[in-house]
Phi, psi and omega in degrees: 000140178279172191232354170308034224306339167323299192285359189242158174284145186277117191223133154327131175308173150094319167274137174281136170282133199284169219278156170305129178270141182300153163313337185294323181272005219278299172311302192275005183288307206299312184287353160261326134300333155292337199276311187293293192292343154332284172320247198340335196273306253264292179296305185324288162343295168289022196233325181282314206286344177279347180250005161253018171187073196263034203266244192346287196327293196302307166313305183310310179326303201296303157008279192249021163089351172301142205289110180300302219296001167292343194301295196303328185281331165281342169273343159284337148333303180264339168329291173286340199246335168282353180273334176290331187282322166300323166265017184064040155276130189021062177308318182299302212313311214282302176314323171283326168270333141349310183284318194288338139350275156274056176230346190267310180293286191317299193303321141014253186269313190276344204307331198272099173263356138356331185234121183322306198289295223290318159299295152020270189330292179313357173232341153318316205272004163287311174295341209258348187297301181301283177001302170301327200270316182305334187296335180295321199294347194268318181290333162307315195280351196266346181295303201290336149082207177267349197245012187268141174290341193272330195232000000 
């Protein structure tokens, strides 16, 4: 025990002082923020470039039947669910409809796959969907947690 009474801090009996987080988590804070602002750059962009030039988007559209008056609820999708994602705000909500996003543009947009680019497409906007679906499963799991008694 120390006997020093200067050095030591003043605590409600009964509290622990919380444990040093390791270097390791020190590591996995950073990459999880850089991983999400990737991810986040990634929408935002497109949600700016639909909204200073939103011809092409709107051509692609009619092109494979989609509704023009859809435009605006998907630049707001990435618009919005990518600034949550940059700022960790509601990471499942946002990260989960991102995916289903894309899995709706590859299914879409993408189907000849018969054709290089269009595979192509179709297995990005896939890969970027899982990415998307883990980033959700992982902010569920770390919400029950913390909110959990043991941890």
């Amino acid at each position: 025990m120390n006997l020093n009474t200067a050095t030591q801090t003043a605590r409600p009996p009964g509290m622990q002082p919380a444990a040093p987080s390791t270097r390791m988590e020190h590591v996995e804070r950073i990459v999880n923020v850089v991983g999400r602002a990737l991810v986040a750059t990634l929408f935002i962009l497109a949600g700016v470039a639909k909204v200073v030039d939103p011809r092409p988007f709107l051509e692609h559209m009619m092109q494979f039947g989609v509704p023009g008056f859809l435009l605006p609820s998907v630049i707001a999708l990435e618009l919005s669910a990518g600034v949550a994602l940059l700022m960790g705000w509601r990471i499942r909500e946002a990260a989960g409809a991102l995916a289903f996003f894309c899995v709706m543009t590859a299914a879409i947009f993408h189907y000849q796959l018969w054709i290089h680019a269009e595979r192509t497409l179709f297995f990005k906007d896939l890969a970027i969907a899982g990415g998307l679906f883990l980033m959700a499963a992982n902010a569920a799991g770390r919400g029950r947690m913390k909110g959990s008694v043991s941890g």
